[in-house]
C-alpha positions as CSV (number, residue, x, y, z in Angstrom):
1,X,183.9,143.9,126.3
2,X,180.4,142.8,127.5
3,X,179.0,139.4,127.0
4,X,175.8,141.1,126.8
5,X,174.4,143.0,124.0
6,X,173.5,146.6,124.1
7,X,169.3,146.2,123.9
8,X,167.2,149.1,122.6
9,X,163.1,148.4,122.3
10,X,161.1,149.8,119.9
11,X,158.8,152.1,121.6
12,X,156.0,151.2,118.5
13,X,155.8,148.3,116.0
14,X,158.0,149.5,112.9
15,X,156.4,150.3,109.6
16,X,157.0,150.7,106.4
17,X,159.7,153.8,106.1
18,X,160.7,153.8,109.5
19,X,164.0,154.7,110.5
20,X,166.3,154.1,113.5
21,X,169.6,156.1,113.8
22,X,173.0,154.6,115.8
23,X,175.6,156.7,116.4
24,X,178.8,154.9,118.2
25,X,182.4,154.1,118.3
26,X,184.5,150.7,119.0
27,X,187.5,149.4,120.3
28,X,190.0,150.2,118.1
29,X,191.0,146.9,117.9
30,X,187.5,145.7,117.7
31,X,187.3,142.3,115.9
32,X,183.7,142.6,115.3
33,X,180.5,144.5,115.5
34,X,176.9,143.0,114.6
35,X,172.9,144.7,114.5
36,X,170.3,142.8,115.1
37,X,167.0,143.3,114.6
38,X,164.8,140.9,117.1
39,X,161.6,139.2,117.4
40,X,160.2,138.4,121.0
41,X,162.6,136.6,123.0
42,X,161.1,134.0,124.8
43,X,161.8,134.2,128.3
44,X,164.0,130.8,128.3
45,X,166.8,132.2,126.2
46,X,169.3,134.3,128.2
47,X,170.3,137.9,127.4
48,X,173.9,136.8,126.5
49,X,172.3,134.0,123.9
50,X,171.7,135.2,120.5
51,X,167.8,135.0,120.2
52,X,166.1,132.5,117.9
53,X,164.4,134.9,115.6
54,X,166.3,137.8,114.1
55,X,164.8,139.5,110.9
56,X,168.1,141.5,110.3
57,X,171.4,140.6,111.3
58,X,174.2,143.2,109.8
59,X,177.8,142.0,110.8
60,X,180.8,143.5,110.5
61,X,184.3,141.5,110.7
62,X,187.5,143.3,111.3
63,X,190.7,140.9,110.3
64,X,194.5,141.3,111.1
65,X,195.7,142.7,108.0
66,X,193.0,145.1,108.0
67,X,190.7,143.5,105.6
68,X,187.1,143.1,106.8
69,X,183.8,141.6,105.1
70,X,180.1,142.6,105.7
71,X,177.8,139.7,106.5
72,X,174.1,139.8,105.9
73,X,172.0,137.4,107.5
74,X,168.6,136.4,109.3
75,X,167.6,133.4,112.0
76,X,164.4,132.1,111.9
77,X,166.0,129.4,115.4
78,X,168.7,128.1,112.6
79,X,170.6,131.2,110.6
80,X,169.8,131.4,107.0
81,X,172.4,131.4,104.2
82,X,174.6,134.7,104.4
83,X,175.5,137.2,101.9
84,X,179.1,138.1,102.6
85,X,179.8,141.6,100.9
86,X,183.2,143.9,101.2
87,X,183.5,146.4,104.1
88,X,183.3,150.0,102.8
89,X,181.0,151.5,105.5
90,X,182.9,151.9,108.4
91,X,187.1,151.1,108.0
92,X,189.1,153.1,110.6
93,X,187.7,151.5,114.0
94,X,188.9,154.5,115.5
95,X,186.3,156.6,114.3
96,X,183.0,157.3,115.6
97,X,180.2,155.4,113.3
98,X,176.8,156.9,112.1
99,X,174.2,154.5,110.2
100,X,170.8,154.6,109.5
101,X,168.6,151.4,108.7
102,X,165.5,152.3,106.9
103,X,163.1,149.2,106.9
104,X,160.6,148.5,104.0
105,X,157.8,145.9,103.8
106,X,160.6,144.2,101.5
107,X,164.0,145.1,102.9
108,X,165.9,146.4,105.3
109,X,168.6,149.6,103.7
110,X,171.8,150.6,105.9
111,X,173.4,153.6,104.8
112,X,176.1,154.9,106.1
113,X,176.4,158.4,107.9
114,X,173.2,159.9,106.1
115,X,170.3,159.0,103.6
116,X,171.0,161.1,101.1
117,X,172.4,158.7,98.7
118,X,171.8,154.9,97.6
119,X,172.4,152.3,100.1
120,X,175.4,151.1,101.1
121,X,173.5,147.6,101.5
122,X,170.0,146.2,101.9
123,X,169.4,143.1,102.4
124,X,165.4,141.0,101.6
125,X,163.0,140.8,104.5
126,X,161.9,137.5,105.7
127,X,159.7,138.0,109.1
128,X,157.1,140.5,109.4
129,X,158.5,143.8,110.2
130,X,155.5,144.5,112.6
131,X,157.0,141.3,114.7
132,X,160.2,143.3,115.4
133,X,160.7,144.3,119.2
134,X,164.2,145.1,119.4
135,X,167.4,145.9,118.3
136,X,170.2,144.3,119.9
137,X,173.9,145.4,119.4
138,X,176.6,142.9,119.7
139,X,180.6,143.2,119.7
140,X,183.1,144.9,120.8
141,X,181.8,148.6,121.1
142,X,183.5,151.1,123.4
143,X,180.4,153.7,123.5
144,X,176.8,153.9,122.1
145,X,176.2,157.6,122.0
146,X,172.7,157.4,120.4
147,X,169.9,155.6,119.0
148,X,167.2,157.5,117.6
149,X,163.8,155.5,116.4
150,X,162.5,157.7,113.5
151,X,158.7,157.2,112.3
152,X,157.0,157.9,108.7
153,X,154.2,160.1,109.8
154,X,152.9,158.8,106.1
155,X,152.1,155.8,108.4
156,X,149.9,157.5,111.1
157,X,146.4,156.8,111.0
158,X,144.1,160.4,111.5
C-alpha cells in the first residue's frame, strides 16, 4: 500500500451535473478506502498529507468481523462533523468496484455501479464546486482501472 494517494485533476472546473466515473478493486483485506474531492493544495502540504480543504470526503471502513460503516465528511483545514452511514455499496473487497459521483450546486450523489436509480448516498455541499481541482484516492487499493470525468453539455456556453 502506498502512502500516497492516487491523484486525478480535473481537466475543467466541475459544474452543476457533472459526473466522474471510478472503476477499481482493493486488497482483499483492505481496511479502508476514502474519495476525496480537493481544493488547491498549497504547495507547503506534502502529497502524503491529507490537504486542508476537501469539499467531499466519502470513506469506507472495513472491520474484522466483516462489518463496515460509510463516513461522510468535509475539511475546511479542521474536518467537519461526520455522518456515519451503513456500508451497502461495496461489501465483498474482492470484487471490482464501479461508482459514480454526480455533483450538484447543493450536493454531491454516489451511486453505486450505475445512475439509474436513487442514490446510494449524498451528502450537502459546503465549498464551491467550481473551487474543486482534484480527486484524490486514499487506502488500500490494489488497482485503479478508470476514472472517467463526465460533463453536462446543458452547461456549455454556445
Amino acid at each position: 500500500m502506498s502512502n500516497r494517494p492516487f491523484t486525478a485533476k480535473f481537466p475543467t472546473c466541475p459544474e452543476n451535473g457533472d459526473e466522474v466515473l471510478i472503476r477499481g478493486k482493493l486488497h482483499d483485506n483492505a481496511k479502508s478506502f476514502s474519495v476525496n474531492f480537493c481544493l488547491s493544495r498549497p504547495s507547503q502540504v506534502a502529497e502524503n498529507q491529507s490537504p486542508p480543504y476537501i469539499a467531499y470526503h466519502f470513506k469506507t471502513i472495513y472491520d474484522e468481523n466483516d462489518d463496515s460503516r460509510v463516513v461522510l465528511n468535509w475539511k475546511n483545514v479542521q474536518w467537519q462533523e461526520e455522518e456515519v452511514l451503513d456500508n451497502y455499496w461495496h461489501v465483498d473487497r474482492s470484487k471490482t468496484f464501479r461508482v459514480i459521483f454526480r455533483l450538484h450546486e447543493d450536493s454531491i450523489k454516489m451511486f453505486a455501479d450505475s445512475v439509474d436509480h436513487p442514490p446510494d448516498y449524498q451528502f450537502p455541499v459546503q465549498l464551491p464546486l467550481d473551487q474543486i481541482e482534484s480527486i484524490e484516492l486514499w487506502g488500500e487499493l490494489e488497482s485503479v482501472e478508470e476514472i472517467s470525468f463526465r460533463y453536462d453539455n446543458r452547461n456549455s456556453k454556445s
